[in-house]
ROLUM-684000 format. One line per field, with one value per residue: residue number from 0; residue in one letter; x, y, z of N, C-alpha, C in turn. Coordinates in Angstrom, 1 decimal, padded with zeros to 4 digits. Example, Ala and Ser with C-alpha at 12.3 -4.5 7.8 and 13.67 -1.06 7.14 Angstrom:
REM ROLUM-684000
num = [0,1]
residu = [A,S]
n.x = [013.2,012.8]
n.y = [-005.7,-002.2]
n.z = [007.8,007.1]
ca.x = [012.3,013.7]
ca.y = [-004.5,-001.1]
ca.z = [007.8,007.1]
c.x = [013.2,012.9]
c.y = [-003.3,000.0]
c.z = [007.8,007.9]
END
This chain:
REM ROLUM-684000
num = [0,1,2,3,4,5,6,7,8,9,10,11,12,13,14,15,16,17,18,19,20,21,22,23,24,25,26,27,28,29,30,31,32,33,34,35,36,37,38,39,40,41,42,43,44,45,46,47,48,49,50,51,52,53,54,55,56,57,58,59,60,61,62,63,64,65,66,67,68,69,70,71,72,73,74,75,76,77,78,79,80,81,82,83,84,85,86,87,88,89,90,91,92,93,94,95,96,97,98,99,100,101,102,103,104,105,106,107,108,109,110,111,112,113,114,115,116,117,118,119]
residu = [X,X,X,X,X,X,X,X,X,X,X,X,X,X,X,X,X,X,X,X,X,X,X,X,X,X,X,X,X,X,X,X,X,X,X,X,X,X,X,X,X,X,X,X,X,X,X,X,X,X,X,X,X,X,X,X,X,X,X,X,X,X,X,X,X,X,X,X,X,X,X,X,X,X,X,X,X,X,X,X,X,X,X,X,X,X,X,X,X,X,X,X,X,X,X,X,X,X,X,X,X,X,X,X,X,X,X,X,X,X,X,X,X,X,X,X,X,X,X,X]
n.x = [000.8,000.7,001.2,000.1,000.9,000.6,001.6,001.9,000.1,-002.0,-003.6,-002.9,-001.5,-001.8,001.1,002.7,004.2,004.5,005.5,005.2,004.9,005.1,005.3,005.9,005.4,005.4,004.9,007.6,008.6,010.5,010.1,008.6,007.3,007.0,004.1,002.3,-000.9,-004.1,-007.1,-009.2,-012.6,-015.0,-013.9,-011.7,-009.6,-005.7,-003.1,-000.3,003.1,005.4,008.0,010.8,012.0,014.7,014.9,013.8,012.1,008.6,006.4,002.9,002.0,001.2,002.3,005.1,008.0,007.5,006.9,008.8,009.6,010.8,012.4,013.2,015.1,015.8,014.4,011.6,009.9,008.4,008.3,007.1,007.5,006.1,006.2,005.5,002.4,-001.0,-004.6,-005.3,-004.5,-005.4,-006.9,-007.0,-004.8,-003.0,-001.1,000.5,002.0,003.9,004.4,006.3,005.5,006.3,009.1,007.5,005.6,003.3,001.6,-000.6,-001.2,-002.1,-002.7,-004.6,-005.0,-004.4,-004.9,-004.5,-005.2,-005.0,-005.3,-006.2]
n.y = [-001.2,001.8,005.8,009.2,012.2,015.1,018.0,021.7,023.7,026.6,029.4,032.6,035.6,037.9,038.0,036.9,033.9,030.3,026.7,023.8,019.9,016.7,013.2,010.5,007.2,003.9,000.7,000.6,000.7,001.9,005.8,007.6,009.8,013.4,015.0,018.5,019.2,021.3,022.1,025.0,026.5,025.4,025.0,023.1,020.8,021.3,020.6,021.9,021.5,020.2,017.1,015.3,011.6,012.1,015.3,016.9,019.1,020.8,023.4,025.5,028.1,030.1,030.3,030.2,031.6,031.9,029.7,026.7,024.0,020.9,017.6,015.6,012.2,010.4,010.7,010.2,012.5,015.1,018.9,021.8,025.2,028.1,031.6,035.2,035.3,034.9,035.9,034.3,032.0,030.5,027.7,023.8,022.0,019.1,016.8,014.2,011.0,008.7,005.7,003.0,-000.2,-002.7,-004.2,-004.5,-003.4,-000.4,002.3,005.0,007.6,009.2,012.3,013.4,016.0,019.6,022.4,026.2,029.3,032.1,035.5,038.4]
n.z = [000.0,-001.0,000.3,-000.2,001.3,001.9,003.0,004.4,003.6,003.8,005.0,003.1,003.1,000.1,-002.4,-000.3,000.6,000.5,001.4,000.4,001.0,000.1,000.7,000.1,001.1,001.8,-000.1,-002.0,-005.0,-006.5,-007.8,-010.3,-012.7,-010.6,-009.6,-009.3,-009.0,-009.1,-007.5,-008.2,-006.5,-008.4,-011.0,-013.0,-012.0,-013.0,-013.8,-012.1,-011.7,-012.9,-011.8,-013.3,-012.4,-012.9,-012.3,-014.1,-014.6,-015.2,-016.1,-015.2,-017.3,-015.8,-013.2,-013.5,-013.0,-010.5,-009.0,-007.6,-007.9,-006.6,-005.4,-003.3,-003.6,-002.1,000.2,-000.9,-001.8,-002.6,-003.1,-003.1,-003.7,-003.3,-003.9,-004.2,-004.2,-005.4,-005.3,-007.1,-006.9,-005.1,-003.8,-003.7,-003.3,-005.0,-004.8,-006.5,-008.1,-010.0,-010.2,-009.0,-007.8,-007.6,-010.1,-012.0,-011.8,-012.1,-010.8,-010.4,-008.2,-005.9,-003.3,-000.4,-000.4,-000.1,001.6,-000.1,000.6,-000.6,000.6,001.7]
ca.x = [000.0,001.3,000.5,000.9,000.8,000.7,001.5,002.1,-000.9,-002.6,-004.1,-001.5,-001.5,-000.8,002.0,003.6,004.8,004.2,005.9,004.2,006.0,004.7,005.9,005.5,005.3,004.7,006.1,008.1,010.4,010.6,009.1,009.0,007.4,006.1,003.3,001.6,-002.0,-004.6,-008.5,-010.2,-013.7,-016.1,-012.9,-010.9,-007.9,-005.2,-001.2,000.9,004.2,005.7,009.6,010.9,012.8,015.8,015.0,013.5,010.9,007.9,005.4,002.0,002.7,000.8,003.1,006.7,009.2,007.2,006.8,009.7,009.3,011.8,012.6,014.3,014.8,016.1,013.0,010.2,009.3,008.4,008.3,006.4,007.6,005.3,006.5,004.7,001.0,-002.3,-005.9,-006.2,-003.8,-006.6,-007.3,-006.8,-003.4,-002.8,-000.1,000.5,003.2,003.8,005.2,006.5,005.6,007.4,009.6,007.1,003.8,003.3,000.3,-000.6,-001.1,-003.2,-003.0,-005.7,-004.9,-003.7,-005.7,-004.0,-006.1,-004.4,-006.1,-005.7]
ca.y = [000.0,003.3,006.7,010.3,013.1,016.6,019.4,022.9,024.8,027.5,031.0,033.5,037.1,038.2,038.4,036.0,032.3,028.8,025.5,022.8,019.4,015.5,012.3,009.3,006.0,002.2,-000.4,002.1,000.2,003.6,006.8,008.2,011.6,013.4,016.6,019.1,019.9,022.2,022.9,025.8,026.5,025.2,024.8,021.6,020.5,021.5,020.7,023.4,021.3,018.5,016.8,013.7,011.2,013.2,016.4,017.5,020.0,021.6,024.3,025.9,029.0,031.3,029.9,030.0,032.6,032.3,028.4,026.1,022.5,020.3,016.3,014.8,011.4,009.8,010.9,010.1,013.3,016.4,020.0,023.2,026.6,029.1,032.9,035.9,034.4,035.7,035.8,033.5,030.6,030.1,026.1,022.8,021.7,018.1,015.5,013.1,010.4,007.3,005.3,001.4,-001.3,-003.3,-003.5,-005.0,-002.8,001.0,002.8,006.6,007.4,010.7,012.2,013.9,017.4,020.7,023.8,026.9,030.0,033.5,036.4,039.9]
ca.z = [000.0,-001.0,000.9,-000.4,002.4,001.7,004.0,004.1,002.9,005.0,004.6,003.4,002.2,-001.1,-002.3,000.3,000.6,001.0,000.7,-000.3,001.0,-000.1,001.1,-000.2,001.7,001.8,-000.8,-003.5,-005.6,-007.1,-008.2,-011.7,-012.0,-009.1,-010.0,-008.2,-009.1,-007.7,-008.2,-007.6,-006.8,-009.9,-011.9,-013.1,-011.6,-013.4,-013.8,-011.6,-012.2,-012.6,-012.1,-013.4,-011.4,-013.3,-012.0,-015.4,-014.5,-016.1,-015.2,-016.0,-017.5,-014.3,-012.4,-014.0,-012.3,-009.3,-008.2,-007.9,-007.6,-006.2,-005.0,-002.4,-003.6,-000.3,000.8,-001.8,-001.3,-003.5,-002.4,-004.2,-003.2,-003.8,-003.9,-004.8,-004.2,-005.7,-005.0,-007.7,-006.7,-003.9,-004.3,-003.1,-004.1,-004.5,-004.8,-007.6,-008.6,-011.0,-008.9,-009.2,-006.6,-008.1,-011.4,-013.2,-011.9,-012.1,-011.0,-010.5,-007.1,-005.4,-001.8,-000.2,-001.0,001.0,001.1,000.1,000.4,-001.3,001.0,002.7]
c.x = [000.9,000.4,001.1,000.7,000.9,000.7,002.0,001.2,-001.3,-003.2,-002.9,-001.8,-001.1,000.3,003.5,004.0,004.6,004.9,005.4,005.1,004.7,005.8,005.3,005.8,004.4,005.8,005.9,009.2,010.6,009.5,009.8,008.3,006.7,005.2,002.3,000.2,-002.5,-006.4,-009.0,-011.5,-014.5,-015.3,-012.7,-010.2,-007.3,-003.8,-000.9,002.5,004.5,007.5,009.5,012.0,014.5,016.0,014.7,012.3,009.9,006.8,004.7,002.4,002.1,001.3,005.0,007.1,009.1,006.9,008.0,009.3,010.8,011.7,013.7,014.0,014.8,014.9,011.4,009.6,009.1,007.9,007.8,006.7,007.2,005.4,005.2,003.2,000.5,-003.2,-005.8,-005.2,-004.5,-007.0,-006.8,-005.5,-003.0,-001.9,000.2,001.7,002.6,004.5,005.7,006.4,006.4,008.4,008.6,005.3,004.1,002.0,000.7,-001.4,-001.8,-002.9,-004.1,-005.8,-004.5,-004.3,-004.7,-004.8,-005.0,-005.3,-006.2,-006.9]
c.y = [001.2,004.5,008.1,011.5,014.2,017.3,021.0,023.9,025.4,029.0,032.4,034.3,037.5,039.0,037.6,034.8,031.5,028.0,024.4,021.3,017.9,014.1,011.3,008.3,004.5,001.5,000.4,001.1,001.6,004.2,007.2,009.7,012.1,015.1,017.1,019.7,021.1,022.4,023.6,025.3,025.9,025.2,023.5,021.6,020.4,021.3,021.9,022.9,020.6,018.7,015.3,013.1,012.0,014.3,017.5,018.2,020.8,022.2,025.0,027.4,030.3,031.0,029.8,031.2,032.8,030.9,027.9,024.7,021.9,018.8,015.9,012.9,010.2,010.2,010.5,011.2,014.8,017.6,021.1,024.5,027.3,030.6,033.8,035.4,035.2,035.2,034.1,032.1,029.8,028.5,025.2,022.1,020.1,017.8,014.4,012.4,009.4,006.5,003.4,001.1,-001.7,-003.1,-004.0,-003.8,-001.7,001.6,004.3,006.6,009.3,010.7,012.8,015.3,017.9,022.0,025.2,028.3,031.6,034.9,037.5,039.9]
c.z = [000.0,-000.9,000.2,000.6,002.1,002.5,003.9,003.7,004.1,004.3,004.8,002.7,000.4,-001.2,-001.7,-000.2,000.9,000.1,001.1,-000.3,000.1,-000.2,001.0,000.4,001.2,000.7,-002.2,-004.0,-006.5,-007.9,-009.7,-011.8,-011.2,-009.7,-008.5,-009.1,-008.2,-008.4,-007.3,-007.4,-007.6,-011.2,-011.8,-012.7,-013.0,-013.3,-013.4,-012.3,-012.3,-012.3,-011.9,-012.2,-011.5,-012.8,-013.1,-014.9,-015.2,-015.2,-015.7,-016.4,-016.0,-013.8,-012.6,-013.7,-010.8,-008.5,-008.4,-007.0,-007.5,-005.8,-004.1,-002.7,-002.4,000.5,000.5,-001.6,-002.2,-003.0,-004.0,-003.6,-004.0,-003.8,-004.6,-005.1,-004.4,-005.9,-005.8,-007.6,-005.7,-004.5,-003.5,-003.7,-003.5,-005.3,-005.7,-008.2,-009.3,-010.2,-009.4,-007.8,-006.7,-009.4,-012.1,-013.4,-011.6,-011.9,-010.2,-008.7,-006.7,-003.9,-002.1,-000.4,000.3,000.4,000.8,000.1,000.5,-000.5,001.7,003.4]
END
């Protein structure tokens, strides 16, 4: 059984900061790429960013100069730092890997999410 944990979200000003951790647990014969969603309100979830097990990174474009995604592999664990926040990054920000049980089996994997709410 594999677990994804999300922490770090909270209610923060604009303008400000949040990092955005997730940690993966249970039986990992390894991870492949690890992304950060997010859905608003009456919106879709949408790709914020992704990084491969490489460290290859990609990002939506509202978010490029101002998010930085990161990995600790020794940790299973993927990190979102959020700078310069606004109103409209307000959403539930969740957690997503590809993950291998084993070497032969790969399945996509979800936490429960992390609130972030953008607000003066």
């Amino acid at each position: 059984q594999v677990q994804l944990v999300e922490s770090g979200g909270g209610l923060v000003q604009p303008g400000g900061s949040l990092n955005l951790s997730c940690a993966a647990s249970g039986s990992i014969f390894s991870i492949n790429t690890m992304n950060w969603y997010r859905q608003a309100p009456g919106k879709q979830r949408e790709l914020v960013s992704g990084i491969t097990s490489g460290r290859s990174t990609n990002y939506a474009d509202s978010v490029k100069g101002r998010f930085t995604i990161s990995r600790d592999n020794a940790k299973n664990t993927v990190y979102l730092q959020m700078n310069s926040l606004k109103p409209e990054a307000t959403a539930v920000y969740y957690c997503h890997a590809d993950i291998r049980v084993t070497v032969f089996v790969r399945r996509d994997y979800w936490g429960l999410g992390t609130q972030v709410t953008v607000s003066s």
